[in-house]
ROMARFI-494965 format. One record per atom (N, C-alpha, C): residue in three letters; x, y, z. Coordinates in steps of 0.001 Angstrom, whole numbers, plus 524288, in hexadecimal, padded with zeros to 5 digits. Example, Ala and Ser with C-alpha at 12.3 -4.5 7.8 and 13.67 -1.06 7.14 Angstrom:
2
ALA833867E9C681E78
ALA8300C7EE6C81E78
ALA833907F31C81E78
SER832327F73681BA8
SER835667FBDC81BE4
SER832648001E81EBE
//
This chain:
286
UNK13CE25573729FEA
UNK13CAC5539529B71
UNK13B705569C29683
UNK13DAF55631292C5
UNK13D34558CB28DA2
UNK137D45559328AD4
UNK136D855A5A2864C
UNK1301F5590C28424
UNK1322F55363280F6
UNK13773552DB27E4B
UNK1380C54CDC27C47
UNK1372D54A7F27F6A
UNK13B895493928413
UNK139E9544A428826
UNK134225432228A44
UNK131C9548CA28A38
UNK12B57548D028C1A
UNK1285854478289C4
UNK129BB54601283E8
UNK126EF5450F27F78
UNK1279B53F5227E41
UNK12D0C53BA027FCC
UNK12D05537D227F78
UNK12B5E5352A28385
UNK12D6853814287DC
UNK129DA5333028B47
UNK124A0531B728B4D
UNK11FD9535B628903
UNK11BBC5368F28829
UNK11C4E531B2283C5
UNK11EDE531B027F56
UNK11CE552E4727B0E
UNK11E115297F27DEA
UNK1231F5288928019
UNK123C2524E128257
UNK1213F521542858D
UNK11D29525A1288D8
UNK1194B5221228C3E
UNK114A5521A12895C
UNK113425245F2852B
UNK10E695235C28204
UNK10F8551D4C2803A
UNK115F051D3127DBD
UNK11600516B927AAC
UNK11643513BE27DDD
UNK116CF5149D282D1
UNK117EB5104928739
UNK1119F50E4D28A80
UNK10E2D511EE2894E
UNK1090F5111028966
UNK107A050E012863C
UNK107D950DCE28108
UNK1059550A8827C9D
UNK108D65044A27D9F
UNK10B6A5032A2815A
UNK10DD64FE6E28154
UNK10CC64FBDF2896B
UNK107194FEE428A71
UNK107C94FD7028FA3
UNK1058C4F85E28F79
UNK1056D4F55D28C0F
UNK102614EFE028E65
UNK1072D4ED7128E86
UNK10BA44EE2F28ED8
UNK1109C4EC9528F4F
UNK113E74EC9A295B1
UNK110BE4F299297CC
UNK112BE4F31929B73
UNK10EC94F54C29FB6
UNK111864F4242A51A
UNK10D0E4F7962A908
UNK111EE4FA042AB78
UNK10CEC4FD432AFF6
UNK10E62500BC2B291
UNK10F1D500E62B811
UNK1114F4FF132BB51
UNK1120F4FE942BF9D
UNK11265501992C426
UNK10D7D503D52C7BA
UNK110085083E2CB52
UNK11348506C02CE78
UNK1161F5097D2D21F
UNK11B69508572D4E9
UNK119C25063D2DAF1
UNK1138E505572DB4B
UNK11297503A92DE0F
UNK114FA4FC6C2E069
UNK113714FBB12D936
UNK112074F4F82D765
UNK118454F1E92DA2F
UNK117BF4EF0B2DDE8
UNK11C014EC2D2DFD4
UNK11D744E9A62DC5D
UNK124194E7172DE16
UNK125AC4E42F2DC05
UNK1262E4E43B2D626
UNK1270D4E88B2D246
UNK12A884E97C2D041
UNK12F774ECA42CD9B
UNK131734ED322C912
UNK135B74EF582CA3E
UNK134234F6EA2CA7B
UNK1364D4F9482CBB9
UNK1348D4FE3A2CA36
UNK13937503312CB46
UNK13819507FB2CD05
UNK138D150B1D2CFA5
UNK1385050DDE2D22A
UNK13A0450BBB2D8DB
UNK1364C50DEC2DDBF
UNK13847513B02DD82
UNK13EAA514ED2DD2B
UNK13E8251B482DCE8
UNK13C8751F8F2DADB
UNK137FD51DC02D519
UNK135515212A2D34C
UNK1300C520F82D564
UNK12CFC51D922D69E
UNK127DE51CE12D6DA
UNK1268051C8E2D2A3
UNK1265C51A802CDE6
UNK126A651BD22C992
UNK123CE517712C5F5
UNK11E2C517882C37D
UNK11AB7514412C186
UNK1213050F422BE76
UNK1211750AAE2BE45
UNK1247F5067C2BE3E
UNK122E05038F2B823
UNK1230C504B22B34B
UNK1214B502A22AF07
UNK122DC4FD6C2ADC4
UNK121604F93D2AF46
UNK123CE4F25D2ACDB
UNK1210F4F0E12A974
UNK124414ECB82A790
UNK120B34EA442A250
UNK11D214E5D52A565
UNK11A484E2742A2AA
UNK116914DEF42A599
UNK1172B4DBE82A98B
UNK117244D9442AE30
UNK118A64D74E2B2E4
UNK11A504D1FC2AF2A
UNK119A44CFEF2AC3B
UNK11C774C9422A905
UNK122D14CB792A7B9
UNK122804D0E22A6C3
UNK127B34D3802A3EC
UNK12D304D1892A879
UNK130ED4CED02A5D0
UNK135464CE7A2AA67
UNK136FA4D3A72AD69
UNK138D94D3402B167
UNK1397C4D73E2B55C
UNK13E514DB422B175
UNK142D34D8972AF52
UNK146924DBBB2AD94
UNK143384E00F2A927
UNK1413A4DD7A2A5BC
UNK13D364DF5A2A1DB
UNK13AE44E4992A402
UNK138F04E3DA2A874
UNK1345C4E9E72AB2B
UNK138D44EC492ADF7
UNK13E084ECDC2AEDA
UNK143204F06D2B0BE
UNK144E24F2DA2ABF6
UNK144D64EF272A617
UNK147504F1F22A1DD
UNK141C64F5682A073
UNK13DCF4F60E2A14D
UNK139F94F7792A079
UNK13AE74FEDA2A393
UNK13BA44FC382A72C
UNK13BF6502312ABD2
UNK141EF505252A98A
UNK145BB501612A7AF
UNK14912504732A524
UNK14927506FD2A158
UNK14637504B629D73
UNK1452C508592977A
UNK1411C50C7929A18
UNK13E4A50BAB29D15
UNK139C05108629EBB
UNK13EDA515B32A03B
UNK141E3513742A41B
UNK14715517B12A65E
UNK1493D519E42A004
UNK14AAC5166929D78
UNK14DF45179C298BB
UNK14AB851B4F29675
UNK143F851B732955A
UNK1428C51DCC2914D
UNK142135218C29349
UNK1411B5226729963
UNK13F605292D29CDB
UNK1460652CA329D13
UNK148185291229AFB
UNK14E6452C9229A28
UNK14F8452C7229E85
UNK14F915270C2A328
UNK1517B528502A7E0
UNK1592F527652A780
UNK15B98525CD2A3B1
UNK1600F5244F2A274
UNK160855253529B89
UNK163525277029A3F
UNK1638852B2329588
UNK16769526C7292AF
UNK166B4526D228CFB
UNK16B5F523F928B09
UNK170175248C28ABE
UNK173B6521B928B02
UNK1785F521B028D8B
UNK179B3522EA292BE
UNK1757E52247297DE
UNK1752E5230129A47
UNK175D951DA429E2F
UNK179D651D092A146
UNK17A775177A2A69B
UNK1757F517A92A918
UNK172125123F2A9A2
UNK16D0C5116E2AC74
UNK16E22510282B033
UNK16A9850F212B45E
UNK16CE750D812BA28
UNK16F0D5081B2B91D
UNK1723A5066E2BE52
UNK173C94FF8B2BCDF
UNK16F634FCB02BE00
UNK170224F7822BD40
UNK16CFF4F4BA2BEFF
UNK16A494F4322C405
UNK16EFE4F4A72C802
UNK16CDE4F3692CD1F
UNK16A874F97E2CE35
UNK16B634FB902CC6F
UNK16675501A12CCB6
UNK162825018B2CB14
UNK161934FEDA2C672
UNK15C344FEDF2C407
UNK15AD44FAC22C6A0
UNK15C5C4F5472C94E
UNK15A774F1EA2CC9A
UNK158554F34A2D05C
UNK1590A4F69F2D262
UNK156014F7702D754
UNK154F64FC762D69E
UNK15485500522D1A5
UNK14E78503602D0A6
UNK14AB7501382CEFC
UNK149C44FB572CB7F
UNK1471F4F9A22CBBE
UNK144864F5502CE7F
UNK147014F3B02D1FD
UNK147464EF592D6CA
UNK147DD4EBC82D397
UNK14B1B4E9BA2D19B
UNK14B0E4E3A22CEED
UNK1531E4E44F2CF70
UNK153054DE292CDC5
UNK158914DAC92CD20
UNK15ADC4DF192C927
UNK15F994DEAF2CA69
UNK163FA4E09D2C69B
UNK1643F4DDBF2C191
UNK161BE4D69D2C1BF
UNK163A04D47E2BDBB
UNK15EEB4D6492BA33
UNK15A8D4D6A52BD3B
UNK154AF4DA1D2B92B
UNK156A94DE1D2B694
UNK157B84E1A82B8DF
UNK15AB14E5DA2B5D5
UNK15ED74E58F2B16C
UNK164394E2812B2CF
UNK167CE4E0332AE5B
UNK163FA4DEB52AA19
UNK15F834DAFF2AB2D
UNK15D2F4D7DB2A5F0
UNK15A124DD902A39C
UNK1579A4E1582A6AE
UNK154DB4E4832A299
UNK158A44E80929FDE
UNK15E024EA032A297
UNK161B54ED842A095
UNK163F64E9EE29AFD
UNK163F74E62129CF9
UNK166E44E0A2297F9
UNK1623F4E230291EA
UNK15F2F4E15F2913F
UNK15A314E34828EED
UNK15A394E71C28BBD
UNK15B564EB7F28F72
UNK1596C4F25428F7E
UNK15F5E4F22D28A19
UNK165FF4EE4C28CEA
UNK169ED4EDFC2896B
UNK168DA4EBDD28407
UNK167DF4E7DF28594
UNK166E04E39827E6C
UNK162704E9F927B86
UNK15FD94EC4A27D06
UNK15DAA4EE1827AAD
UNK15FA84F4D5278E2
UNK164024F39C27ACB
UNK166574F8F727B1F
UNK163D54FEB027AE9
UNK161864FDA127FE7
UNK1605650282282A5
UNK162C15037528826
UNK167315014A288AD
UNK16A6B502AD28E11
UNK16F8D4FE4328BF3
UNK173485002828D08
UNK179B64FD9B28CBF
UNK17C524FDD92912A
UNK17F304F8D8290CD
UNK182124F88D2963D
UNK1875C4F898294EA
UNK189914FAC129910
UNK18F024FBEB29831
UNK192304FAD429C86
UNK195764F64329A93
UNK198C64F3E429E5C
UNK19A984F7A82A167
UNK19B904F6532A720
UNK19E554FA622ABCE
UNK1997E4FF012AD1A
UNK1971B500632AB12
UNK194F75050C2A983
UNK18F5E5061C2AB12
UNK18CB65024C2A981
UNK188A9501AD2A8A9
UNK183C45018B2A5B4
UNK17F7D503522A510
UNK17C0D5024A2A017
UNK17902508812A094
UNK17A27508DE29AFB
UNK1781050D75299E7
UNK1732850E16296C9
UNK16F9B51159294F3
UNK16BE5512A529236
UNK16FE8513C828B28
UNK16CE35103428784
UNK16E4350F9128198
UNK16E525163327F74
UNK16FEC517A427C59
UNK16D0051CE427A45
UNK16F1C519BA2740C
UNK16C6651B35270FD
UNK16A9E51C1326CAD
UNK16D8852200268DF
UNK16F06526B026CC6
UNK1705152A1E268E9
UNK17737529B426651
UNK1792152683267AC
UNK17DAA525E5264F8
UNK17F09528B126033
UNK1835652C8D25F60
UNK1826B52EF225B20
UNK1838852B202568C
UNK188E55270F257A2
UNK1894A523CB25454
UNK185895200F251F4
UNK1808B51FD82556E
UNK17C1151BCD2517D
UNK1791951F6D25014
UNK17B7C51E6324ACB
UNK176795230B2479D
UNK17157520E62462D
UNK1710B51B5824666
UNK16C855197B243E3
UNK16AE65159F24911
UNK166A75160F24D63
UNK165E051289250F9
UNK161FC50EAF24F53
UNK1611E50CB224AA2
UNK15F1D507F624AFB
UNK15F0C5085024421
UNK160E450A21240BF
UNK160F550BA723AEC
UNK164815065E239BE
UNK1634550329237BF
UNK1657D4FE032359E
UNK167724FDA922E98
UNK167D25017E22CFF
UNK169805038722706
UNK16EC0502A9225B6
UNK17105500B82220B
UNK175A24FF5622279
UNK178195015221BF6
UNK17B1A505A021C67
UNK17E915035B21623
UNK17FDF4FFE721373
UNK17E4D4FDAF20E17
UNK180E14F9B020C10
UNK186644F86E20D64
UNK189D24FD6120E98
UNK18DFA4FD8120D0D
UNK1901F4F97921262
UNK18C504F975217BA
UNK18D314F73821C27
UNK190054FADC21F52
UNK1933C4FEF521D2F
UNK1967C5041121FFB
UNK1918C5082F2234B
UNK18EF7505F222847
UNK18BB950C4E228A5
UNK18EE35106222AD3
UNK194395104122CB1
UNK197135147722DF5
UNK198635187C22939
UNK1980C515A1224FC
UNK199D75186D22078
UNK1967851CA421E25
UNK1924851C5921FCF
UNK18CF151F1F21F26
UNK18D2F52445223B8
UNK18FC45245022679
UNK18E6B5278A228AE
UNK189D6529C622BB8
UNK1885E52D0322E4E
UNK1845752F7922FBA
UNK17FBD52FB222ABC
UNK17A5E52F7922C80
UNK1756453213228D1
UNK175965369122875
UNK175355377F222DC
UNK172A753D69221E2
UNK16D7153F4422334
UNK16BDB540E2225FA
UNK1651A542EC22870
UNK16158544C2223BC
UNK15E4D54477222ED
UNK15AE05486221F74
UNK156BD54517222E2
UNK153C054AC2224BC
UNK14D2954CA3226A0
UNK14C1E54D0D22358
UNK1481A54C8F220E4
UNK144DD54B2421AF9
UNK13F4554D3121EFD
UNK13CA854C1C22267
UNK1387B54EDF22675
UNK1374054D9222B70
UNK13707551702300B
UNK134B055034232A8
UNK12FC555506235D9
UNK12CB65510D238CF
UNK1287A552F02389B
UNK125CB5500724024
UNK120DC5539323F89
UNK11E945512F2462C
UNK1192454FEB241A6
UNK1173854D9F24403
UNK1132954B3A2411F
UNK10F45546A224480
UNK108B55464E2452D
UNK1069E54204246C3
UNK1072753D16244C2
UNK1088E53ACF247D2
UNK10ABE534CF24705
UNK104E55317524599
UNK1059152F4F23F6D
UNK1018C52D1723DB0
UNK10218527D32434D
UNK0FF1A5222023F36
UNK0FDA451E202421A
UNK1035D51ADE2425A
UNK1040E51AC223D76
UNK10927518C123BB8
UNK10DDE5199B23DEC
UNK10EBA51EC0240D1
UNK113B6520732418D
UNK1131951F9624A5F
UNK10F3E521552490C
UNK10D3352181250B3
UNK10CE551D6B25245
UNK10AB7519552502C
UNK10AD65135325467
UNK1103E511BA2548D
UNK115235130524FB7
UNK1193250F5D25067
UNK11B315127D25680
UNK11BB25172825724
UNK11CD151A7525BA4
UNK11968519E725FB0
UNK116B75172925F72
UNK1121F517DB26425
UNK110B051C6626568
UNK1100A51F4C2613E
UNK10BB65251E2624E
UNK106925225426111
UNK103515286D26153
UNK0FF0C5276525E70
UNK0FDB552B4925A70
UNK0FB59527AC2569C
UNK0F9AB529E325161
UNK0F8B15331225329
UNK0FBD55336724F59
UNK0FBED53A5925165
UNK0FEAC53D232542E
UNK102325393725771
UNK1068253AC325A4F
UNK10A3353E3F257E8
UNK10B835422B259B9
UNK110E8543F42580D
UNK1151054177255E6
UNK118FE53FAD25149
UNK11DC153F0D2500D
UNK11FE25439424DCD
UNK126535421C24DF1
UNK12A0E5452024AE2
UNK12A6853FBA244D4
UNK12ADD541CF2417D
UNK12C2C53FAD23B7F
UNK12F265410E23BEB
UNK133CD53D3F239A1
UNK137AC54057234C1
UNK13BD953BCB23146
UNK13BD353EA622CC0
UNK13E2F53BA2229FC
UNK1443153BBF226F8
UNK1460D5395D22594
UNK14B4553A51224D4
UNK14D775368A21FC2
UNK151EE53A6821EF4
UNK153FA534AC21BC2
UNK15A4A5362F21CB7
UNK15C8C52F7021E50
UNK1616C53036220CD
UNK165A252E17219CD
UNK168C353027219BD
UNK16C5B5302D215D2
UNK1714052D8D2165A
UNK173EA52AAA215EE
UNK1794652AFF21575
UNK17CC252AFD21181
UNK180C752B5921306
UNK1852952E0A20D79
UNK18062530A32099E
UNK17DCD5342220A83
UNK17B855378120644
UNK1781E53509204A5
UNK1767352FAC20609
UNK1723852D4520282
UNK16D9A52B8C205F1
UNK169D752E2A2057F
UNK1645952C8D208AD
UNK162BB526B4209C6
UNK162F95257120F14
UNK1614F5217320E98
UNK15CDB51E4D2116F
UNK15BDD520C62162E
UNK156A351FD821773
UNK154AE524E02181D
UNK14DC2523F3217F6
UNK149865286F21A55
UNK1487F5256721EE9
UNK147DA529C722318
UNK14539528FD22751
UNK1419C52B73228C2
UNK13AE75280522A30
UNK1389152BF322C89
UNK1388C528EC2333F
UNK138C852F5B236A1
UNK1374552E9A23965
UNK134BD52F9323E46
UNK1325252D07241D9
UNK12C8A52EFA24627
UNK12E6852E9824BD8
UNK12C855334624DC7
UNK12DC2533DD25303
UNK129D55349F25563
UNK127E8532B325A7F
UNK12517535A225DD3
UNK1253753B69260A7
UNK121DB53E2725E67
UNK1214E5442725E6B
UNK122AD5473C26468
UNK121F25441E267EB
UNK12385545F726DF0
UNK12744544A226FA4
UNK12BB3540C22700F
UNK131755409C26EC2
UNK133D65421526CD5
UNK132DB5440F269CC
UNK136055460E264A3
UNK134F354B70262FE
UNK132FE54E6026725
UNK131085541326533
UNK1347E557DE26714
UNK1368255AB32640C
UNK139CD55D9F2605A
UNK13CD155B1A25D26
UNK13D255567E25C76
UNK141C6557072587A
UNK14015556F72519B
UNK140F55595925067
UNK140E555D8E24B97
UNK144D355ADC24700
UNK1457455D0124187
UNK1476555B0623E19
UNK14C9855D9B23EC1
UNK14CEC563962406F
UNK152525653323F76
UNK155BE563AD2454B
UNK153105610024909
UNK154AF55F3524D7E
UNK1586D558B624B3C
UNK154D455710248B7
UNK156D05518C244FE
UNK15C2F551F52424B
UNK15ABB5563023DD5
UNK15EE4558AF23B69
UNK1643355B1023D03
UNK1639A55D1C24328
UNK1671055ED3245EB
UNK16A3355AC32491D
UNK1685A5552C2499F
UNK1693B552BC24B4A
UNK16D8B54E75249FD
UNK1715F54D07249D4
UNK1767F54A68246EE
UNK177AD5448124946
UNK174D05424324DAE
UNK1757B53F5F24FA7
UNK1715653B4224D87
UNK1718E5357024DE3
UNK16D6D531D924ED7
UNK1689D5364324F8D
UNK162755349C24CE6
UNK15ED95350424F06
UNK15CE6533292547A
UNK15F5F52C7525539
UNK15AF452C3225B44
UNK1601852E0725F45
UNK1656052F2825D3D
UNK166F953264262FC
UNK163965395A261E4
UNK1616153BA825FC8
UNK15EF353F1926095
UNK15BE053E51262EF
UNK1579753D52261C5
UNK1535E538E0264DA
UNK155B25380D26A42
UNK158D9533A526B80
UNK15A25533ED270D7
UNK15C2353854273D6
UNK160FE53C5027159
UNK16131540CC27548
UNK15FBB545B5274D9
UNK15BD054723270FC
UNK1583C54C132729A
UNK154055494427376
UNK15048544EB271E0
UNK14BD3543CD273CD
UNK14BC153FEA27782
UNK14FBC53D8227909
UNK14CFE5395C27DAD
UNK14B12534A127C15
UNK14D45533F02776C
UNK1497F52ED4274E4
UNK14D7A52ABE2738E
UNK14E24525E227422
UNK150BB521AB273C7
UNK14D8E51DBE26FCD
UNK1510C51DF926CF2
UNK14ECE51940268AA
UNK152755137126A25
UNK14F115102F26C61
UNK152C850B1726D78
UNK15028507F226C2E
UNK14E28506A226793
UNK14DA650110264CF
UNK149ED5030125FEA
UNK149B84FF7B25C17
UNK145A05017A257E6
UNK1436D4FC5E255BA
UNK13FAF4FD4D25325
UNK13DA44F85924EEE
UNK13C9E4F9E92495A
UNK13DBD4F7D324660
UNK13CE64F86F24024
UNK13B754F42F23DC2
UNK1391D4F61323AB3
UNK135344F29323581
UNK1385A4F58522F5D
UNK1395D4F18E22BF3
UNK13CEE4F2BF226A0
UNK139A24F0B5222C4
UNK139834F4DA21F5D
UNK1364F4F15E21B25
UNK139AF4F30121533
UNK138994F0DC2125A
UNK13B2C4F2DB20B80
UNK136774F4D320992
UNK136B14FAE520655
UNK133C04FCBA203A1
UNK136095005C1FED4
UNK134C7500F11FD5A
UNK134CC504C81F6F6
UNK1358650B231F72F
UNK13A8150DB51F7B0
UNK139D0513261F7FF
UNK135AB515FF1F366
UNK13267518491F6C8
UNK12F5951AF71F438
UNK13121520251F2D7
UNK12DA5522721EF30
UNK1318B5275D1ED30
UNK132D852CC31F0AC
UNK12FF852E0C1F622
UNK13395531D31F91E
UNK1383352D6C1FA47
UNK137DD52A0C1FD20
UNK13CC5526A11FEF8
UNK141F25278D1FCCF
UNK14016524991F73B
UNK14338524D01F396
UNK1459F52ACB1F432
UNK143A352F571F1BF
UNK145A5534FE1F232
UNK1494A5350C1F72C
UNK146E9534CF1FC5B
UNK14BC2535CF1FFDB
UNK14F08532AC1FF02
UNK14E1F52E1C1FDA1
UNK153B352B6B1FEA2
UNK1576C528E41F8F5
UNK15414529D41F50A
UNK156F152D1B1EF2D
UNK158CF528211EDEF
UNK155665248A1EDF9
UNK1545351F501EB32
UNK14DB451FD11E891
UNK14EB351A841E3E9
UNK14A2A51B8D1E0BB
UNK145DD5191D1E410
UNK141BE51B901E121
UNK13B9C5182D1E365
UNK13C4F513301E395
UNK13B325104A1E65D
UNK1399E50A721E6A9
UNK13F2B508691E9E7
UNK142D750A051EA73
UNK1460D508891EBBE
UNK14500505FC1F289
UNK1490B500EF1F352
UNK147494FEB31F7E0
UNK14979501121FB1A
UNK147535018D1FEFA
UNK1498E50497204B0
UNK146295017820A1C
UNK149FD5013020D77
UNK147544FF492132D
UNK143E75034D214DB
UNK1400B5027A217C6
UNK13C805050A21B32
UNK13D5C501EE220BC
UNK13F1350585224AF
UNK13F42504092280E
UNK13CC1506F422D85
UNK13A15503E02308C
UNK1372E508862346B
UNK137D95060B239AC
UNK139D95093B23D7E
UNK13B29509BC2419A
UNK1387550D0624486
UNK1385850A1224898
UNK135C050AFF24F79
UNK13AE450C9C2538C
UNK13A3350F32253ED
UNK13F49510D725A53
UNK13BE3510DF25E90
UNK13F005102B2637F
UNK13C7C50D9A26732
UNK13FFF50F6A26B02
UNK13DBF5144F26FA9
UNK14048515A9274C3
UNK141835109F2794D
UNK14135512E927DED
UNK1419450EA8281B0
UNK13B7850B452809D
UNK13AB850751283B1
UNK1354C5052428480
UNK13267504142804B
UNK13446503F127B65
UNK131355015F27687
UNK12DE950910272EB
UNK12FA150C4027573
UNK12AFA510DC27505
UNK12E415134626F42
UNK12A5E5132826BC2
UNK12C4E5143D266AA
UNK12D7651AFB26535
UNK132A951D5D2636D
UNK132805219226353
UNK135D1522EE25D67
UNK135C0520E325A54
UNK1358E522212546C
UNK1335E51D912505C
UNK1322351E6224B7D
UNK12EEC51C1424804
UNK133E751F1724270
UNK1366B51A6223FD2
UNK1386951A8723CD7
UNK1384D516B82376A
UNK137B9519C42322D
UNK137555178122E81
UNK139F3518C222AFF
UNK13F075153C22826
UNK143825171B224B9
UNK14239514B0220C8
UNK143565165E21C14
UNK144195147E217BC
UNK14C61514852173F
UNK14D4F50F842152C
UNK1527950E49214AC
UNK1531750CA020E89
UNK15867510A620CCB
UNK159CA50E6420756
UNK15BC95087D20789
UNK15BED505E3203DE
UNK15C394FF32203CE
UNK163504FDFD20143
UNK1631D503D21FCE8
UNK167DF5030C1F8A2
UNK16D21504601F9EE
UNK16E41506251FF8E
UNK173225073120168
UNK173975043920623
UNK16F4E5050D208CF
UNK16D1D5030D20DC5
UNK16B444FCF821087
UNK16BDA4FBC621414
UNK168954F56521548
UNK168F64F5ED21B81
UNK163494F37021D03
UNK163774F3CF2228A
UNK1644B4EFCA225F6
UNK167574EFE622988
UNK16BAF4ECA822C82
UNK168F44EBAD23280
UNK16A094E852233F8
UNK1679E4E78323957
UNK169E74E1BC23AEE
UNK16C764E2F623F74
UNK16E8B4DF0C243C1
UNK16A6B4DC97245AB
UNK16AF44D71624693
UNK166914D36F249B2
UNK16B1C4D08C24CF3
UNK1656C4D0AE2518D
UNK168FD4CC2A25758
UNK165944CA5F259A3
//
């Protein structure tokens, strides 16, 4: 196992600690329920009220996050995972149904259902909701990159609880401002947990031409599959303003984002400032 993978599973079970009144622990002794007799292997479910399908999709994201099936990778069928975990095939359909709406596994007629990946070179932006006035985002092309800094640094109070570290923890910083057609248009800063994410470096960033979270997913092992954000309107202040070569006061979105691996376990902390005067942010509801 490489020192990334080490390093995440370590953060991984630290955040999965801070959320145990959610869940227990089951030795493989405990009859009667679902598990896996071929490992001997401690059986993690959510609370005994939790529906049965619920504690199978549970044991699946645990498989998903230990990288037992890689993205883009065929998972077993149903009637395989039915009787590794001793339960109904239709238990299984309802948690795989789930694991789909939430797109972290796709099914594919004839074929079967595979593990989601995220590094697509074609999505350059996996959850960036920014839109051109013009309504054309093909016309825009790719972002221009500028590293503006990055850095390892102890994670104040502010930056460590949204990650579920603790205050002093290791992060990676860094900040950016993405451009298009030549014209600056957001800053980004942003926070990583320091043991996932160790080596990657600014000229590693820089060297890098693809999506950020497919980097993330195939040198580090890290899957970003869902996020949350909070938007607010504020006043470019005068660095702002400088990078992004609008005057002081000018309105711009602030927007800050949470990414989120398998199991709810938080593994970036993001905060953009967005120009308002070319720009508007777009978002589908269902």
């Amino acid at each position: 196992m490489s020192e990334s993978s080490t390093a995440l599973h370590h953060h991984q079970a630290a955040a999965q600690i801070c959320c145990m009144a959610t869940t227990i622990s089951l030795s493989p002794e405990t009859p009667s329920t679902p598990g896996e007799p071929e490992t001997g292997a401690p059986v993690v479910l959510t609370p005994a009220f939790s529906p049965l399908y619920q504690q199978i999709k549970v044991l699946i994201l645990k498989s998903l996050q230990a990288g037992e099936w890689k993205p883009g990778e065929l998972i077993p069928s149903e009637m395989d995972l039915a009787a590794r975990f001793r339960v109904s095939q239709g238990t299984v359909r309802k948690a795989i149904d789930e694991l789909a709406a939430e797109n972290l596994v796709s099914r594919r007629q004839g074929k079967g259902t595979f593990v989601s990946t995220h590094a697509e070179q074609q999505v350059q932006y996996r959850f960036l909701r920014l839109m051109p006035d013009s309504g054309d985002l093909s016309s825009e092309g790719p972002a221009e990159r500028q590293i503006v800094d990055c850095k390892r640094l102890r994670a104040p109070a502010d930056i460590a609880h949204p990650l579920a570290l603790r205050t002093g923890d290791a992060v990676l910083q860094l900040r950016r401002v993405l451009a298009f057609q030549g014209t600056p248009t957001i800053i980004e800063d942003v926070w990583l947990p320091g043991g996932p994410f160790k080596g990657l470096t600014a000229d590693r960033l820089a060297a890098y031409r693809g999506p950020m979270y497919a980097l993330f997913e195939t040198e580090f092992g890290v899957h970003m599959v869902r996020a949350e954000e909070k938007i607010r309107a504020i006043a470019a202040d005068a660095a702002s303003a400088r990078l992004l070569g609008v005057p002081q006061g000018e309105p711009l979105l602030s927007v800050e984002r949470i990414a989120y691996t398998y199991n709810d376990v938080p593994m970036e902390l993001r905060r953009g400032l967005y120009r308002t005067d070319t720009h508007h942010y777009k978002n589908a509801l269902s």
